[in-house]
N, C-alpha and C positions, 0 to 999 in steps of 0.2 A: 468749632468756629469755621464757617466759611471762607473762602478767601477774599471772598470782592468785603466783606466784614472786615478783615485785616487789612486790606490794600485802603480803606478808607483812612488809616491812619497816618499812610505816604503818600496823601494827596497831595499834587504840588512839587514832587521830589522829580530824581531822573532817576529811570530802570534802564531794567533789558526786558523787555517783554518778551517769550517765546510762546506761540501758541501753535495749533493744529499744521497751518499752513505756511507759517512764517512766524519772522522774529523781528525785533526793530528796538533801538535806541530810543527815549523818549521822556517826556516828561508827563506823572499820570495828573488828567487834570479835573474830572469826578471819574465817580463809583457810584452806578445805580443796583438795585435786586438783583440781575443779572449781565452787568455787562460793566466794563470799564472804559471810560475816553481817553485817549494818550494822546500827544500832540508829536509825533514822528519828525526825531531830527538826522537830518543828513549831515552822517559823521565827519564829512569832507568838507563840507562849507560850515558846518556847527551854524545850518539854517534851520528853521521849521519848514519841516516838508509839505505835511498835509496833516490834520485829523481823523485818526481811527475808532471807530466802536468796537469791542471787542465781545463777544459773548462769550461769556466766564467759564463755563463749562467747557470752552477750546482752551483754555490758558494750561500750557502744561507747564512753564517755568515763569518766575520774575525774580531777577538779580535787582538787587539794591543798593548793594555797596559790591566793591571791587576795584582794582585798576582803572578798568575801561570806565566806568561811570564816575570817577574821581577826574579824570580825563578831562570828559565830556562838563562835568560843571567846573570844571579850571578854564577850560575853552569860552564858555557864555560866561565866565564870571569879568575876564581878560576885556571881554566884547563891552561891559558898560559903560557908559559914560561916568567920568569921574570929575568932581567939583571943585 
């Protein structure tokens, strides 16, 4: 199985992306043939930074669960509006 095949299943979720040249916080938001779209949050303000492509064949890690990403969606979850 491929990866970007597996990553289509945590669409929607928060990683850690590490790839070739860099690594980033984020939430994945598709998965095409070769590439994945993350939306890059800045850990400091728990903003969206910018939107990444990623070509899949650079991805050498993705964390899914852990501390730090347990964090990061306690951070945006805090951030909603409540009714």
């Amino acid at each position: 199985m491929r990866l970007v095949e597996k990553l289509r299943e945590f669409e929607n979720q928060y990683m850690y992306v590490k790839w070739a040249t860099g690594g980033e916080y984020g939430k994945l938001i598709s998965t095409g043939d070769d590439y994945i779209e993350l939306d890059v949050i800045n850990v400091d303000t728990m903003e969206y930074a910018e939107t990444i492509i990623i070509y899949s064949p650079l991805i050498l890690e993705v964390a899914i669960g852990g501390a730090d990403i347990h964090r990061i969606v306690a951070e945006v979850s805090s951030k909603l509006p409540t009714e």
